[in-house]
N, CA, C and O atoms as CSV, one atom per row, in Angstrom:
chain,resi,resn,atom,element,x,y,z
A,1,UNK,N,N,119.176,-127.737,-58.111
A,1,UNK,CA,C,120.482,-128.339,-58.259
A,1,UNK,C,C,120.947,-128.795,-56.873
A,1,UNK,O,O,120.870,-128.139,-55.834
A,2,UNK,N,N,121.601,-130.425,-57.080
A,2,UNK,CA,C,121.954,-130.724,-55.031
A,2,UNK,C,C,123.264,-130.265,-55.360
A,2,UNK,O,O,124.034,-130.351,-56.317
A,3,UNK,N,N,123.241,-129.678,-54.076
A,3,UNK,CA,C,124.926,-129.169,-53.901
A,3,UNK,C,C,125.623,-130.360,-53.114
A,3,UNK,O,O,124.958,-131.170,-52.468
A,4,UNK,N,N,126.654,-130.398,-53.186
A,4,UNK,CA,C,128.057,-131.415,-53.374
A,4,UNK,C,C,128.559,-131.255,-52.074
A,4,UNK,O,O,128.264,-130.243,-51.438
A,5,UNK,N,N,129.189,-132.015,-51.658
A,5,UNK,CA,C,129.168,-132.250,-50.107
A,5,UNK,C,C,130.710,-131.922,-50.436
A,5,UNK,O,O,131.242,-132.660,-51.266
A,6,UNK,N,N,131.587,-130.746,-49.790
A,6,UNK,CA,C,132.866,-130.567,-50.178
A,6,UNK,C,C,134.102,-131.073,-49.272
A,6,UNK,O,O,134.254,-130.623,-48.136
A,7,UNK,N,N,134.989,-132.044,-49.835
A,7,UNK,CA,C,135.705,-131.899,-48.737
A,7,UNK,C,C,136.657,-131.736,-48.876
A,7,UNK,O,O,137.126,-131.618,-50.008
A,8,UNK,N,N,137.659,-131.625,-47.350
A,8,UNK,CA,C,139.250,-130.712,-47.215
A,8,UNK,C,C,139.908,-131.756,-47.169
A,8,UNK,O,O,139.476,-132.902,-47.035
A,9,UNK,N,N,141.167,-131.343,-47.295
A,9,UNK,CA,C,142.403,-132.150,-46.867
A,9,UNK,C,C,142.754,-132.511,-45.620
A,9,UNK,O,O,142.660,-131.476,-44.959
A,10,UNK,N,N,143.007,-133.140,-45.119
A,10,UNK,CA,C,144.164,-133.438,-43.570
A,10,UNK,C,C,144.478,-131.583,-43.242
A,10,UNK,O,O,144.019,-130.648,-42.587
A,11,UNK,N,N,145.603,-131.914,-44.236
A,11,UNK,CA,C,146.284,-130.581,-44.116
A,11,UNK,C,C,145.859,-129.453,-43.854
A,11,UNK,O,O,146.318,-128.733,-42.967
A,12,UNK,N,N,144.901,-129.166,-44.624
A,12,UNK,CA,C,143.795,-128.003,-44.748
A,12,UNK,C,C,143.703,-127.937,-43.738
A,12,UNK,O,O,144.266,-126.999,-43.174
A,13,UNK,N,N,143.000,-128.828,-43.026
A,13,UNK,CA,C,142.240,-128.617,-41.922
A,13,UNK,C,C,142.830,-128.377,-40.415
A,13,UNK,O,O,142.205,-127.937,-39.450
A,14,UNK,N,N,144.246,-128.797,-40.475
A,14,UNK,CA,C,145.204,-128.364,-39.229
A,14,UNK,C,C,145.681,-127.414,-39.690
A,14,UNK,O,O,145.959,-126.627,-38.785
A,15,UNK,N,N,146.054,-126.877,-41.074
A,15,UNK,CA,C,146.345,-125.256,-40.808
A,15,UNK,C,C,145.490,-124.451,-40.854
A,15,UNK,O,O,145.837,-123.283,-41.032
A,16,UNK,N,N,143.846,-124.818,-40.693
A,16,UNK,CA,C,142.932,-123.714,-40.477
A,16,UNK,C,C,143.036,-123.916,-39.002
A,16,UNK,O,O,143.777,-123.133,-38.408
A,17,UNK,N,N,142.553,-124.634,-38.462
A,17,UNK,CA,C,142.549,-125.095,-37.332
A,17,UNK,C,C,144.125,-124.062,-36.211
A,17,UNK,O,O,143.719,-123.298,-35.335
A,18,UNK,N,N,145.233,-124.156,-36.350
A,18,UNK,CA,C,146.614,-123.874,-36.359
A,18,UNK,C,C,145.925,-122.204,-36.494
A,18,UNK,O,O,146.018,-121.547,-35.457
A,19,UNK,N,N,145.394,-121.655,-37.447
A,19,UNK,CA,C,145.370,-120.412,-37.889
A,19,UNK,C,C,144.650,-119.516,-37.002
A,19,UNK,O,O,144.908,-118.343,-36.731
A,20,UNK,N,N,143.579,-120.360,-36.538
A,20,UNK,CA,C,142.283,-119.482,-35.394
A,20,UNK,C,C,143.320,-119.536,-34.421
A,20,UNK,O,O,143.505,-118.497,-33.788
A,21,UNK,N,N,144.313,-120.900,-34.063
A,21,UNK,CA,C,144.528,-120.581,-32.502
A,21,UNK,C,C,146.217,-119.913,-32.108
A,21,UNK,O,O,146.966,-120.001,-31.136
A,22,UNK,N,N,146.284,-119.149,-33.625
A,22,UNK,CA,C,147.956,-118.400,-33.874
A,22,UNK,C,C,147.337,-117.177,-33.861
A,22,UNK,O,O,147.492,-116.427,-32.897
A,23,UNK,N,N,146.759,-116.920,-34.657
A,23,UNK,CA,C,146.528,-115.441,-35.048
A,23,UNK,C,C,145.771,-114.359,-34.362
A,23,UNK,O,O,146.036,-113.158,-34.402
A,24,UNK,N,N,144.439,-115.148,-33.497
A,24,UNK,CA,C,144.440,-113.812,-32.612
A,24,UNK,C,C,143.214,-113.263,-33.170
A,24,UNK,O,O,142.527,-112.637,-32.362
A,25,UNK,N,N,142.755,-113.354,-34.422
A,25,UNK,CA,C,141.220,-113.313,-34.595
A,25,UNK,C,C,140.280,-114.171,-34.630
A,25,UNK,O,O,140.424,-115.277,-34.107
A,26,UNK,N,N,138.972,-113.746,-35.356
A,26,UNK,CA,C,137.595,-114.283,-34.606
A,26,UNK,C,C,138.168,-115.470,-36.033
A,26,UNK,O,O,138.844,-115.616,-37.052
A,27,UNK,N,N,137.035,-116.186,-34.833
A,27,UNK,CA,C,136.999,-117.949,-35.896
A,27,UNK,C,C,135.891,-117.306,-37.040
A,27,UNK,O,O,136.194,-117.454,-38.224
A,28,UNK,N,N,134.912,-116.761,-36.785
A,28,UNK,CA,C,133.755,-116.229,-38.074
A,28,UNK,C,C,134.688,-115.718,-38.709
A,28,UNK,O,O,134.239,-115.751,-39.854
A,29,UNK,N,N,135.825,-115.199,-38.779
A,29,UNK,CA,C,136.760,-114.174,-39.850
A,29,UNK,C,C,137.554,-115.021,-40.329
A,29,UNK,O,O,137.793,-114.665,-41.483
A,30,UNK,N,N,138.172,-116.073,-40.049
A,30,UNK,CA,C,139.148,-116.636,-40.907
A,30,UNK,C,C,138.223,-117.683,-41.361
A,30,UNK,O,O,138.776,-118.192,-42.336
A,31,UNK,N,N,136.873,-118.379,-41.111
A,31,UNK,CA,C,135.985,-119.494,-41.772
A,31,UNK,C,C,135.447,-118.582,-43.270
A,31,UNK,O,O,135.340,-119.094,-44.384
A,32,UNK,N,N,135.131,-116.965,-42.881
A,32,UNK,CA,C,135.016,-116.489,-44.466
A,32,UNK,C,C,135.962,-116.142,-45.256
A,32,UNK,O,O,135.782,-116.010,-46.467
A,33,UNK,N,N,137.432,-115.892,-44.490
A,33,UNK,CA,C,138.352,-115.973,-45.560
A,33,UNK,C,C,138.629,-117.352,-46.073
A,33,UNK,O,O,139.021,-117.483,-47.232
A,34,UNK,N,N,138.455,-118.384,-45.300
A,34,UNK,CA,C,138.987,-119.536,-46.381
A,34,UNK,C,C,137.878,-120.490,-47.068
A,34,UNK,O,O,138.070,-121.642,-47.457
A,35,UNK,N,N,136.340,-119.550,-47.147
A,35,UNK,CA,C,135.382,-119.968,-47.947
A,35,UNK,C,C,135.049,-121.399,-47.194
A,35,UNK,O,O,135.087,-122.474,-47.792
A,36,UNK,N,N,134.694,-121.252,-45.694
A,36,UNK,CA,C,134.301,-122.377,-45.255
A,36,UNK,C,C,132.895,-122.375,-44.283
A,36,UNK,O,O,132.442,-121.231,-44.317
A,37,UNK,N,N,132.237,-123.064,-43.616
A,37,UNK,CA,C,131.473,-122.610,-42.760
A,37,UNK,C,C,131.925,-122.548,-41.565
A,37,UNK,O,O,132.669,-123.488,-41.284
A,38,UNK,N,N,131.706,-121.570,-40.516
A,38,UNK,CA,C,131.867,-121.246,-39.134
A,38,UNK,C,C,131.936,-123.162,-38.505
A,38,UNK,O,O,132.915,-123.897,-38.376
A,39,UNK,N,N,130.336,-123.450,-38.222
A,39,UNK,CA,C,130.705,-124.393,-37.701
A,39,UNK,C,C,131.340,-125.762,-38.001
A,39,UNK,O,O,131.322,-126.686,-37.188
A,40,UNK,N,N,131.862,-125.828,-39.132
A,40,UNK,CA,C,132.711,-126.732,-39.987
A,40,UNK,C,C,134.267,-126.222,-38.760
A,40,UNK,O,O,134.443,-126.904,-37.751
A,41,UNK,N,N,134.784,-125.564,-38.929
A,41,UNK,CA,C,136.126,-124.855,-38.341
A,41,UNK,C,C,135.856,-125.136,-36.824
A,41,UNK,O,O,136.757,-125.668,-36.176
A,42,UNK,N,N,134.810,-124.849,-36.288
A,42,UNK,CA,C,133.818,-125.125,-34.864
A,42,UNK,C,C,134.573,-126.966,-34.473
A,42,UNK,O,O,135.215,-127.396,-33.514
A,43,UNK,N,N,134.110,-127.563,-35.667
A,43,UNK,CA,C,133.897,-129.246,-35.545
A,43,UNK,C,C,135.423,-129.417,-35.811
A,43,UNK,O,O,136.007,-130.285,-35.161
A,44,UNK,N,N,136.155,-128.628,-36.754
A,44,UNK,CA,C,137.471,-129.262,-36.686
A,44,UNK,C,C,138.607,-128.994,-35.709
A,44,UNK,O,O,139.601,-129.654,-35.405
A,45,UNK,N,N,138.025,-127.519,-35.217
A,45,UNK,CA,C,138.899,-127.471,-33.834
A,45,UNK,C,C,138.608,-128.400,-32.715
A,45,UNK,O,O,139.509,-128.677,-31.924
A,46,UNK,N,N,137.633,-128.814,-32.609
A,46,UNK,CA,C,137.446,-129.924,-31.194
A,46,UNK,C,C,137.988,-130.925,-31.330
A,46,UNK,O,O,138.566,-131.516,-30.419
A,47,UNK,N,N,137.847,-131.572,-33.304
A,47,UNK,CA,C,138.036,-132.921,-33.043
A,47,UNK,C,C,139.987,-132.343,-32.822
A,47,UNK,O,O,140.641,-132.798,-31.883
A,48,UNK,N,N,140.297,-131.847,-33.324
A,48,UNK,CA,C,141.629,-131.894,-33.065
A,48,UNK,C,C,142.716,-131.838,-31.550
A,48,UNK,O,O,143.819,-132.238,-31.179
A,49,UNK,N,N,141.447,-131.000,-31.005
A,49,UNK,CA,C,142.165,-130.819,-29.374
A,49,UNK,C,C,141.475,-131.833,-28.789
A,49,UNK,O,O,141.752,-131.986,-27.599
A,50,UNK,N,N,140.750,-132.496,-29.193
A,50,UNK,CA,C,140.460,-134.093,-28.542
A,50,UNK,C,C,141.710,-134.956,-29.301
A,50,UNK,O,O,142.724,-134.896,-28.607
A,51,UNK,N,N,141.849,-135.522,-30.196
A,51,UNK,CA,C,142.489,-136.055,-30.857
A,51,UNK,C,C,144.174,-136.174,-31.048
A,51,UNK,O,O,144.767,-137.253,-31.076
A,52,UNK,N,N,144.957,-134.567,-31.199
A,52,UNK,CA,C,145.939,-134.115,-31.456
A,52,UNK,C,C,146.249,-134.533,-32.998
A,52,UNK,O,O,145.390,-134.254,-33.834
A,53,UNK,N,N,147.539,-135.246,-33.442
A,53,UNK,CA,C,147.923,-135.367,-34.619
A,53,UNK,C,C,147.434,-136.531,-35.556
A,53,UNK,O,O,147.561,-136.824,-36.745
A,54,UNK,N,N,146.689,-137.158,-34.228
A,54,UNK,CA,C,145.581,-138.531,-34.641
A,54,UNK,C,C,143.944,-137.981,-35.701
A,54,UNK,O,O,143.385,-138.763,-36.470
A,55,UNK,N,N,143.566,-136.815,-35.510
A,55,UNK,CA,C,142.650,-136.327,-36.079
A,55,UNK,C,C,142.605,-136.000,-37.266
A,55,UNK,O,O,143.500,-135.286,-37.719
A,56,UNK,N,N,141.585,-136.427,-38.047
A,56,UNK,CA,C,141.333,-136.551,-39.288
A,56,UNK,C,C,141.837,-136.973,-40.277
A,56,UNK,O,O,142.219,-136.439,-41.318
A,57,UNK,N,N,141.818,-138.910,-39.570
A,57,UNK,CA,C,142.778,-139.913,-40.578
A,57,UNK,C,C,142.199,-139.894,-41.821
A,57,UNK,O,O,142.431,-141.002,-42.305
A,58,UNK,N,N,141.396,-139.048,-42.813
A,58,UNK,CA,C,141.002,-139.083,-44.101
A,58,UNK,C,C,139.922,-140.377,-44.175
A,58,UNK,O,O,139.600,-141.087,-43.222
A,59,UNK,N,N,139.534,-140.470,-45.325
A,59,UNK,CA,C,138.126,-141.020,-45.890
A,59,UNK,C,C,139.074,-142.896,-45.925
A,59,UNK,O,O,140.137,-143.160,-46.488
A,60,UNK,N,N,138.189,-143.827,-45.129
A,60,UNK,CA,C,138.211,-145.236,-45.219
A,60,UNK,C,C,139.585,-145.803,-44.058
A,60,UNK,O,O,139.880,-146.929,-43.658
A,61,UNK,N,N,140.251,-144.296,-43.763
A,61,UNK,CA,C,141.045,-145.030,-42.681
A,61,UNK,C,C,140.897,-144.696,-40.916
A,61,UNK,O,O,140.561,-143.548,-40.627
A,62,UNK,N,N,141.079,-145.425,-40.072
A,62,UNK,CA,C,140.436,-145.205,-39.034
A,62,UNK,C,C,141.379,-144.489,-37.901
A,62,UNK,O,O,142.272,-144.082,-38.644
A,63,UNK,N,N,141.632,-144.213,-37.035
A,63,UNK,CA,C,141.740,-143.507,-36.037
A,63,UNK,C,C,142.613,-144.884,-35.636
A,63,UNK,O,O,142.249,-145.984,-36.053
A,64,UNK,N,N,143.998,-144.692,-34.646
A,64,UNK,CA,C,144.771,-145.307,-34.001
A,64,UNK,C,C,143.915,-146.634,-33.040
A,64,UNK,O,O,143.883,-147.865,-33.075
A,65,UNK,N,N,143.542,-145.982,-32.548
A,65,UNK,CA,C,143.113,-146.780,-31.252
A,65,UNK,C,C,142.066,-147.710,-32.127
A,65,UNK,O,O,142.238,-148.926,-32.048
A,66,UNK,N,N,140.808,-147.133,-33.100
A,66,UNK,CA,C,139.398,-147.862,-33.114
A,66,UNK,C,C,140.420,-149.002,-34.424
A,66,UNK,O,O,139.788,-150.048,-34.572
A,67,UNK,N,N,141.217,-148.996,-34.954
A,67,UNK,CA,C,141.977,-149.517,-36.378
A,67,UNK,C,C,142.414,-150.799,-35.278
A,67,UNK,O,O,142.167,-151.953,-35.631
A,68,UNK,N,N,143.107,-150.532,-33.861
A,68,UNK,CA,C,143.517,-151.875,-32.978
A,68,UNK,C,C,142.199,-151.944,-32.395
A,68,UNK,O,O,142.371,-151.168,-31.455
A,69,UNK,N,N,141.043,-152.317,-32.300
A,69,UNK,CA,C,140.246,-152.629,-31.475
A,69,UNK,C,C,139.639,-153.487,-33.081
A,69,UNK,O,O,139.344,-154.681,-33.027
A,70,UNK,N,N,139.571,-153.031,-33.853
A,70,UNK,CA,C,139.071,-153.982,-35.235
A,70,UNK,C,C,140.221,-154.404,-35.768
A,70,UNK,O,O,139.970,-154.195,-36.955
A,71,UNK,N,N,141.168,-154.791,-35.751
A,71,UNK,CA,C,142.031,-155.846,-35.583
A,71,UNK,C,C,142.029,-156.962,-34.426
A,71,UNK,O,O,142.056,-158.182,-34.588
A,72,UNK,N,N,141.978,-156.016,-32.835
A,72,UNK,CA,C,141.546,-157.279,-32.264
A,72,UNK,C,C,140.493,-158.098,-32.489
A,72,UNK,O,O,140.556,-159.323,-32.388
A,73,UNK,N,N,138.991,-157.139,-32.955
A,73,UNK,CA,C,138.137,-158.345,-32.575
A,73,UNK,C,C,137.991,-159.133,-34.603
A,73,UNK,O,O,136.912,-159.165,-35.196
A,74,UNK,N,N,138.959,-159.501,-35.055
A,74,UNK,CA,C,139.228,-159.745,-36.445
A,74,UNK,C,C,139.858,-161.030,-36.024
A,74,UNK,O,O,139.523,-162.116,-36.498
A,75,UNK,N,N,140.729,-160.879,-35.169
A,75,UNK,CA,C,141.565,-162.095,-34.035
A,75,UNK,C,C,141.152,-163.080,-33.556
A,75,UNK,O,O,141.434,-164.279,-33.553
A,76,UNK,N,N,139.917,-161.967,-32.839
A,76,UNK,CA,C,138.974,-162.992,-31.793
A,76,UNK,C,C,138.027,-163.808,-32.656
A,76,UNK,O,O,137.702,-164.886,-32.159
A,77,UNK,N,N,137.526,-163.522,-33.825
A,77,UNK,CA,C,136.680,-164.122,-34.362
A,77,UNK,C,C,137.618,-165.296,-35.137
A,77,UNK,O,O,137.016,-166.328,-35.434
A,78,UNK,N,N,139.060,-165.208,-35.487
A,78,UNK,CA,C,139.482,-166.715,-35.897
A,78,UNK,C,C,140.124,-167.539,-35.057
A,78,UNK,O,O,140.698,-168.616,-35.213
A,79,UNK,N,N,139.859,-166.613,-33.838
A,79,UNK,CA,C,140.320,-167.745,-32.689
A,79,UNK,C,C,139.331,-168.480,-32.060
A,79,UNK,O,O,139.449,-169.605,-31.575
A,80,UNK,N,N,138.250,-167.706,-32.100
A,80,UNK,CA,C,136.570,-168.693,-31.624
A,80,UNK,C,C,136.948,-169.499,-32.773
A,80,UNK,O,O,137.031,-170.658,-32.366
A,81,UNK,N,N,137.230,-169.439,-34.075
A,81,UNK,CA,C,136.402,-170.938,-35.122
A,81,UNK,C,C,137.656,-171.608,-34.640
A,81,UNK,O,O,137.281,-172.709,-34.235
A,82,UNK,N,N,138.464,-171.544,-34.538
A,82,UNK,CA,C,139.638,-172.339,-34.219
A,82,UNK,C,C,139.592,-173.032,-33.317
A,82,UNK,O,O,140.006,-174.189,-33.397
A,83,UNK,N,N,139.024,-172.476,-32.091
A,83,UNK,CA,C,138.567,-173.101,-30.792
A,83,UNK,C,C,137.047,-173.861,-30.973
A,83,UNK,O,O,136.782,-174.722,-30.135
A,84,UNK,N,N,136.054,-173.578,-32.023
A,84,UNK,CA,C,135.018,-174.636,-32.345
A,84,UNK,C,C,135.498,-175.734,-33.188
A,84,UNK,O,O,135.016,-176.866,-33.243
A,85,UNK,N,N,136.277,-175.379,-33.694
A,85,UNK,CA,C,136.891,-176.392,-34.909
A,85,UNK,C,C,137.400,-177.917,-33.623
A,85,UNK,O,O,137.018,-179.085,-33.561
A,86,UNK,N,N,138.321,-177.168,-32.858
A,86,UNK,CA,C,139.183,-178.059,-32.234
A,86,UNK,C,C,137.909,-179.021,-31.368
A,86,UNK,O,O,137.702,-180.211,-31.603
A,87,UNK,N,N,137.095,-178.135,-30.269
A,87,UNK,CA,C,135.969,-179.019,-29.985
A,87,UNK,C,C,135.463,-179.749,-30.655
A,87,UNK,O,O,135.802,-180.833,-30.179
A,88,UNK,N,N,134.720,-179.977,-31.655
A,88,UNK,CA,C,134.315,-180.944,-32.932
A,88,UNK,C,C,135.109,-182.252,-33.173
A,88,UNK,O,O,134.706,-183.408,-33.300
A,89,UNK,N,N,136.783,-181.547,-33.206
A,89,UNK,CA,C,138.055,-182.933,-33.461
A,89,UNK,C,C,137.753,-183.572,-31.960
A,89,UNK,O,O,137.767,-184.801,-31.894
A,90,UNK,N,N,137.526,-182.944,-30.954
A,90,UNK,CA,C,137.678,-183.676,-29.582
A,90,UNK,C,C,136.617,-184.596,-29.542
A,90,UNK,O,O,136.771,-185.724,-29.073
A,91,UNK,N,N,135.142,-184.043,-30.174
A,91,UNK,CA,C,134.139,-184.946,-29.538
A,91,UNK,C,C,134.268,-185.781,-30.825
A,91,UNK,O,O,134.052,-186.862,-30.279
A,92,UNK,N,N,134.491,-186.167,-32.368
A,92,UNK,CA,C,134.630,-186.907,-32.742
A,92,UNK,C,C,135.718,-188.038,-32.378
A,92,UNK,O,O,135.714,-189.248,-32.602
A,93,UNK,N,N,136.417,-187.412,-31.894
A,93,UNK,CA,C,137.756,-188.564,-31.529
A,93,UNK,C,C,137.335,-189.144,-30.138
A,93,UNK,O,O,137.535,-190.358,-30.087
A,94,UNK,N,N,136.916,-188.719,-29.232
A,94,UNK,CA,C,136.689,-189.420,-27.963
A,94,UNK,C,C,135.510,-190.353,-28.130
A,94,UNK,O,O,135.436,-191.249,-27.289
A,95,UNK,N,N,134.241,-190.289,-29.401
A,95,UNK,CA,C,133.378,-191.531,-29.479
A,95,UNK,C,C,134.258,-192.864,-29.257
A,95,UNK,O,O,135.354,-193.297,-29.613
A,96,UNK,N,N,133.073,-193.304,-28.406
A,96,UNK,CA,C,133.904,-194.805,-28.406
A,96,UNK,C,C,133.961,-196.234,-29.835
A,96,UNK,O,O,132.966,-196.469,-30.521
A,97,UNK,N,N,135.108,-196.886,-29.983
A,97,UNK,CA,C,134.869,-197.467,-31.129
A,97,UNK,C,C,134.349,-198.320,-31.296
A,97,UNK,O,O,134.053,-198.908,-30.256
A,98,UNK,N,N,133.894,-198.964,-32.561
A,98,UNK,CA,C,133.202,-200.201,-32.261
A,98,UNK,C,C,133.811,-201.376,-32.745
A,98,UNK,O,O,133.291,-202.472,-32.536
């Protein structure tokens, strides 16, 4: 039988996260009380103290910063055709007439 790839909430995961670094015990003790793996709790404490309240924008949405960097280059790509477009009008219009 394949086992199922499980996943948490946002939420979940900053009040486990919140919980190792309030309470004062071992991270192996609160990953088996909340039926999770050690290094799952491992991966969500880093990304969070890298990250802060930016961490773990959920499934299909992106992170602050990488969401404006694919908007800019979304920009840049209709401002290149815009800028090939316009070259094209220039060199057709400057042929000389006959």
């Amino acid at each position: 039988m394949a086992d199922k790839k499980r996943s948490y909430t946002r939420e979940f995961k900053i009040e486990a996260v919140r919980l190792v670094e309030t309470s004062g015990r071992k991270q192996c003790e609160i990953a088996d009380e909340l039926g999770i793996p050690p290094s799952c709790l491992s991966m969500w404490k880093k990304e969070y103290a890298n990250d802060g309240e930016g961490a773990f924008p959920g499934q299909g949405h992106l992170k602050p910063q990488k969401e404006r960097i694919r908007q800019l280059e979304r920009e840049n790509k209709v401002l290149r055709q815009e800028r090939d477009i316009l070259k094209k009008v220039v060199a057709i219009f400057s042929r000389p007439s006959k």
